[in-house]
N, C-alpha and C positions, 0 to 999 in steps of 0.2 A: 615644533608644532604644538604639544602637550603646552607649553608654557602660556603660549598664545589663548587657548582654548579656558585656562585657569582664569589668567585675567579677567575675559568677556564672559565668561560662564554663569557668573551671576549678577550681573548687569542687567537693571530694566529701566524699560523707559524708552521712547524714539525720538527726542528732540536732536535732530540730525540735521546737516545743512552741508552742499555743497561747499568747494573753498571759495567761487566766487561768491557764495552768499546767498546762490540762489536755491530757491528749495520746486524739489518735485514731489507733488502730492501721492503721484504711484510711487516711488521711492520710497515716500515716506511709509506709504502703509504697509508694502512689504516688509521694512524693515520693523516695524512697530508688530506686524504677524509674527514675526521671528522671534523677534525677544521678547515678546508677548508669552508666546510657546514653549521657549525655552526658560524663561520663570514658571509657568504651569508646570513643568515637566519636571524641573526642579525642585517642587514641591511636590509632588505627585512621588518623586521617588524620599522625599523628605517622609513621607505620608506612608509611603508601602514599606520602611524599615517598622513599623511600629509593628510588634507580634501578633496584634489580632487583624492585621492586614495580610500579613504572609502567611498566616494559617488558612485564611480564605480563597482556596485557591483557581476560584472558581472567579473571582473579580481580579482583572488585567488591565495595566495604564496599558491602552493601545491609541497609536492617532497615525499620522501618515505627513511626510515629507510632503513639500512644494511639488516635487518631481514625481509621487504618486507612489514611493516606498511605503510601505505599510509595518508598522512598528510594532513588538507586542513584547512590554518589560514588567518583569515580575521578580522580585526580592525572594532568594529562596533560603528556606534557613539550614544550608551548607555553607559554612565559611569557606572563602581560599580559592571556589571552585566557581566556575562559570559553564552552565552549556547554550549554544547556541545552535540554531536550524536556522538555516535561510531556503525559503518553498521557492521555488521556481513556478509558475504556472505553465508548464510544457509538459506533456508525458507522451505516453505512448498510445493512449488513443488522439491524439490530435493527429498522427498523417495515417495514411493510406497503407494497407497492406505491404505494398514496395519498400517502404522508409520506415516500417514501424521502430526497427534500431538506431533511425537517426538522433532522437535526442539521448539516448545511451552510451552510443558512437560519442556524443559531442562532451557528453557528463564525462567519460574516461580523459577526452582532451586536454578539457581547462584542467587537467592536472597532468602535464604533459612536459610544464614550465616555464617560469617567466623570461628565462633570460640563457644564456650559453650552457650554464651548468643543469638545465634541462629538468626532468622529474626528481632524480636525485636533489641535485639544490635544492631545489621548492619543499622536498619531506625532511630534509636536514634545517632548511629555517623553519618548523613548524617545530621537529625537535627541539630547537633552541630554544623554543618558547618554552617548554613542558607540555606541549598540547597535541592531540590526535584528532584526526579528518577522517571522514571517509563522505562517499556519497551516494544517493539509491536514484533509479528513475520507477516511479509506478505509473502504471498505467495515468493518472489525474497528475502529478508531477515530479518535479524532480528536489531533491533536497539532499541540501548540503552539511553535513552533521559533524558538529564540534566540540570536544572537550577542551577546558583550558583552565589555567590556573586565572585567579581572582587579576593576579598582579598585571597582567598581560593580556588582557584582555582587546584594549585598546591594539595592540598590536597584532594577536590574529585578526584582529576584524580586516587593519591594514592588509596584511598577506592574506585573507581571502578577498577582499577588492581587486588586489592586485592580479589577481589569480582571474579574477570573471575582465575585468581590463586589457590586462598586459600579454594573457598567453598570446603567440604565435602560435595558429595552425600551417602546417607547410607537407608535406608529404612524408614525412617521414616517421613523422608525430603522428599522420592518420595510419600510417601501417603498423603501428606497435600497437595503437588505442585497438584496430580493425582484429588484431590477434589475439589482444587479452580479453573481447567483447564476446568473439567464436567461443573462446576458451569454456569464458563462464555460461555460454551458453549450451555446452556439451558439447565443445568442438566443432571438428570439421563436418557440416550439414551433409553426408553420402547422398548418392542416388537412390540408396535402398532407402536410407529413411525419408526423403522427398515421396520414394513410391510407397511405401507404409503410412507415411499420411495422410498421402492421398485415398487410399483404399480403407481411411477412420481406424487401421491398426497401430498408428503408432500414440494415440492421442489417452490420456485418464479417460473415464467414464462421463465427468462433468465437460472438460473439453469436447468431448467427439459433441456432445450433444449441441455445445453451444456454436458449433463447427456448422452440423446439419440444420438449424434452427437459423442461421447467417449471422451468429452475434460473435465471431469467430473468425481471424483467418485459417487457410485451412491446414498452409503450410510454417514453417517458421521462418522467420523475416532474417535477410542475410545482411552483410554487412558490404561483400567484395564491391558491390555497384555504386557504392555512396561517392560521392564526389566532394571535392574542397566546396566547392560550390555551393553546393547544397547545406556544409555546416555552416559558412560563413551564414547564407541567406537565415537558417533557424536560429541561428545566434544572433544576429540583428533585430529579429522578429521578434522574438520571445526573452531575452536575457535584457530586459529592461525595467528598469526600478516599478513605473509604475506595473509591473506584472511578478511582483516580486513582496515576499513577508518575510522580515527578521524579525526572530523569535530570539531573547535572551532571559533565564531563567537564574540567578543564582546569587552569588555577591558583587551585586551592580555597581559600579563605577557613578560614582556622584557626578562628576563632568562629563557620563555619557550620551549625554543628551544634546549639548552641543557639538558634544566633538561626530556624531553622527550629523547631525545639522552640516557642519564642515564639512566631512570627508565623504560620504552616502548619498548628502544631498546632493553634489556635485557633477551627480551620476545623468546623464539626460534621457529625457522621457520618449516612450516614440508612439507612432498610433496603435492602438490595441488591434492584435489583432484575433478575428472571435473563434471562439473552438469550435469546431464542426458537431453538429450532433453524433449524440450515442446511438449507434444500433439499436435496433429492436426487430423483435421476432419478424421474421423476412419468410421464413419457408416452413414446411412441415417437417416432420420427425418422424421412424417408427414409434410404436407405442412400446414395444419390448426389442432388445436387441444383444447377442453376444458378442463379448469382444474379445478377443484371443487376444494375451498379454504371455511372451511366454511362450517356449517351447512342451514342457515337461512339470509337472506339479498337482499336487492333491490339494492345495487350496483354490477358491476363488470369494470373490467380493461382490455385494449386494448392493444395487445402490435406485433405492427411488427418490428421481427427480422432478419438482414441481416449479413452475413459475410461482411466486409471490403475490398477490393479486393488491394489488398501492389501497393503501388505509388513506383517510381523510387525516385522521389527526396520532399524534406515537406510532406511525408506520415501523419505527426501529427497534424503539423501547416495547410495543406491541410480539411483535417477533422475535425479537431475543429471548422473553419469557419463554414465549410459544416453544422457539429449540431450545431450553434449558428443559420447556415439559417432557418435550419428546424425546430426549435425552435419555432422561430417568426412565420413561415406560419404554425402550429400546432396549433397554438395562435387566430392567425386570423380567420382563418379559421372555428376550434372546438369552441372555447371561442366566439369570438368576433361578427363572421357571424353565425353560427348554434346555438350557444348556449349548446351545447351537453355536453363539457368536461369542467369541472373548472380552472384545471391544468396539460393542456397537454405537454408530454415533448419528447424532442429526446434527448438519452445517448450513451455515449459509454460503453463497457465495454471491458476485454478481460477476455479470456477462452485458459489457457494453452496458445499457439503458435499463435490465432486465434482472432482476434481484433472484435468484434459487433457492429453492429449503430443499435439503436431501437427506434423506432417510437409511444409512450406512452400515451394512455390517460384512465383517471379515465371518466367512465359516469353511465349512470342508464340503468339498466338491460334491460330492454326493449327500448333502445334506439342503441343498440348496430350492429344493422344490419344499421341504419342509419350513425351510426360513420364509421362503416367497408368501407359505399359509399364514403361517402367525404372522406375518408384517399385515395380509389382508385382516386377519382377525382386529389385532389393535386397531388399526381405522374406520371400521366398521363399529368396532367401539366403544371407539373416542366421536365417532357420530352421531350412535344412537344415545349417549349417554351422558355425552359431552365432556369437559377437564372436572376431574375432582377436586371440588374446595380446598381441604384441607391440602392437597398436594401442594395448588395451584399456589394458596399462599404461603407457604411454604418455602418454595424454591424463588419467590416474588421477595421473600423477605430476606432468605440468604441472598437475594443478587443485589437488594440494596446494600444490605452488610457488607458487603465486597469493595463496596467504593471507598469505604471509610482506609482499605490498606490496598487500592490496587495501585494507587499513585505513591508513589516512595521517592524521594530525591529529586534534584534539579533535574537531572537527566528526564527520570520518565516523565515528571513533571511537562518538561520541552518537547516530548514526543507526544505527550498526552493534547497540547497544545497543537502541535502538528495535527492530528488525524483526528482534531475537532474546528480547524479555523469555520466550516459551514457554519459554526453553531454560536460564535461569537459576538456580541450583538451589545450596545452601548457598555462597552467595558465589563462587560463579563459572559464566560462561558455557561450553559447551560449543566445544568447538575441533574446528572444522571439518576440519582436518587430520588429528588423530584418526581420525573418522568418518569422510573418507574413506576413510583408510588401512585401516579396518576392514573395506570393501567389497571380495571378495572376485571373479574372473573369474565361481566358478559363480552365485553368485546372482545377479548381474549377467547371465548368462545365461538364468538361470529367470525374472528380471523381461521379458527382453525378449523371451522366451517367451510368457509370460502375457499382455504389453502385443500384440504381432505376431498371436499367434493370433485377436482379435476382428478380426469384420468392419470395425469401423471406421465411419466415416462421412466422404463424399467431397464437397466443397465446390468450386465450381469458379467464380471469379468474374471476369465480363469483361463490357464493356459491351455493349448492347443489339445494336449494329450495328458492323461493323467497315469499314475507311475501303474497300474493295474492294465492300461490298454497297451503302455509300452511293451510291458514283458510279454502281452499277448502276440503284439508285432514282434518280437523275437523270436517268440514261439513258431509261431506261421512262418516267417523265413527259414527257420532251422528248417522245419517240417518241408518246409517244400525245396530247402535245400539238400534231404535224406530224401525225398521222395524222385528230385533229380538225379542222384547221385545211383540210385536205386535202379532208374530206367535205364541210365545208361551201362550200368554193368549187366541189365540182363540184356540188352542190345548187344553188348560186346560179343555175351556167350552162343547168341543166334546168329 
């Protein structure tokens, strides 16, 4: 096949003709788009070996197959080495509470194996390459992660097609997928913990909340109910080229651009189908709540929780600064002036449709109404007074300085490309640097305005009993175990 591909690979031009001699004008042009593409592509990877192309790593030859595969190649300057991500657009908010493990279920599958010699075979051809797999599902999708040597590249790509193609699902392959899915998910789901989570005991601080708020299920999604069925239909739906980006980041294959043409293109398209929307805020919350984690312990954990309130323009780049501020006066503040928290933090998170900034600190259980003051002091403020200048740019400049070594190698290079496809846009991704540098003190002060002025919601989580009430519970049983022991001996004597 590789021979084939050398030949035709740098061939341009479509004057093509049937062998009776007749020609068709849609023939023609398809094939004139093809090789049209595959000379730009050509050149384009001709173009990206030169050093001041692959230093730039921010500009990406990307374009898309006939069949709707979405391509993104980038020359990376690690010899020998290739990484590659193929996104699936499935995850785990696309079904229902019921199925939320079906596309997990189905990611453990496709590597289940192509043919009689089963999982084993399929990781033993991959060894034979030099190269290593693994795969994740998040919540937005699923992706397939590969190392591989330069030389062979061409051929994992083969045995990961083969792999989304050829596996057989049959039952026996969903009962080992269905046990290694429980596993990583902390086992076997009990009654107790079904009724702890139901009762918001078994869930972190930011879960319960996003639980009571409806951006959340309540329980964890099991795997026993899933049916053949059911994968085959999500694997039809969803495991289709045009729902699908390969990402290849490193020392590129010159004839890779055909031979994907050949082998990828091959793949057929089917009708898209749309994601459901994200949740969003459905119900109310308390305003403060405690959550028992934990039998027994003299710690607990602090956590205020805010919804995000959506900026017009650096919604991300706006906010990131904002928790790198909060960060440091959590720091200060907890750590360095009170002494209360060791390591206190502000994060984001999101929940379904709904973005979180939380305000975090670990301290000692009976310190916790003191922690509660100073967190109301700092936003009080940080209200009345608003971010300090010199801070603000400050921690503005270290976070652009960061970009310059956060990306290192092909590898994070391809992940980095991963968990920014939104931001990709006529051949090149957006630079964080940039965007930060766009973000200005005032708005950064309106966001933390906006963020500070809600109520909030207050999480406070420490275990049931702490080691000073236990020994008192000893106490009092001993005590009333001597004060029994007591009655009844003067009973005896009467």
């Amino acid at each position: 096949m590789y021979s084939e591909i050398e030949s035709d690979s740098i061939t341009c031009g479509s004057g093509l003709a049937r062998e009776d001699g007749q020609t068709d004008d849609t023939d023609l042009r398809l094939i004139a788009w093809k090789r049209a593409m595959r000379c730009l592509l050509f050149a384009c990877l001709l173009l990206a070996s030169l050093p001041s192309f692959a230093l730039d790593r921010f500009q990406v030859e990307g374009y898309t197959l006939p069949n709707g595969l979405q391509m993104l190649l980038k020359p990376g300057t690690e010899r020998g080495h290739v990484a590659i991500r193929l996104v699936v657009g499935v995850g785990i908010d696309d079904f229902s509470c019921a199925e939320k493990e079906l596309p997990h279920l189905l990611e453990h599958l496709l590597f289940s194996g192509i043919d009689a010699t089963g999982e084993g075979g399929l990781e033993e051809r991959m060894q034979a390459l030099g190269g290593e797999w693994n795969a994740y599902t998040s919540n937005a999708d699923t992706t397939f992660v590969i190392e591989a040597p330069a030389k062979n590249q061409r051929k994992v790509l083969d045995l990961l097609l083969a792999l989304l193609t050829q596996t057989r699902i049959d039952d026996n392959a969903i009962n080992a997928a269905k046990q290694v899915v429980e596993r990583e998910d902390g086992g076997h789901y009990s009654h107790l913990q079904r009724w702890l989570d139901r009762q918001d005991l078994g869930h972190t601080a930011s879960n319960q909340l996003a639980v009571e708020l409806g951006l959340k299920c309540p329980e964890r999604a099991e795997v026993d109910h899933l049916t053949r069925e059911q994968l085959e239909t999500a694997r039809k739906a969803w495991y289709a080229p045009n729902n699908m980006t390969l990402i290849m980041v490193g020392d590129l294959d010159r004839l890779l651009p055909a031979y994907l043409e050949r082998a990828w293109g091959a793949l057929e398209a089917v009708a898209p189908t749309d994601h459901p929307p994200l949740p969003q805020i459905q119900a109310s919350a308390a305003h403060e709540r405690t959550l028992s984690h934990g039998f027994v312990g003299g710690g607990a954990k602090l956590h205020w929780l805010v919804p995000e309130p959506v900026l017009e323009d650096q919604h991300d780049e706006t906010f990131d600064l904002l928790k790198d501020y909060l960060d440091w006066a959590l720091y200060r503040q907890l750590r360095l002036a009170h002494s209360l928290s060791y390591g206190p933090s502000a994060e984001r998170e999101v929940f379904g449709g709904v973005g979180f900034m939380s305000l975090n600190a670990d301290v000692e259980r009976d310190d916790v109404p003191q922690a509660e003051q100073v967190l109301e002091e700092l936003k009080a403020g940080l209200l009345k007074d608003g971010l300090d200048a010199d801070t603000f740019n400050r921690l503005k400049q270290a976070a652009i300085a960061r970009q310059a070594w956060a990306v290192q190698g092909n590898s994070a290079l391809a992940d980095y490309y991963w968990s920014a496809l939104g931001d990709y846009e006529e051949g090149r991704f957006a630079d964080p640097a940039r965007e930060l540098q766009g973000v200005t003190l005032a708005e950064a002060n309106k966001a933390m305005r906006e963020l500070l002025l809600q109520p909030g919601y207050l999480r406070i989580e420490k275990p049931l009993m702490s080691y000073d009430q236990v020994m008192w519970v000893v106490v009092g049983v001993f005590a009333l175990m001597m004060l029994g022991l007591l009655a009844w001996r003067i009973h005896r004597k009467q």
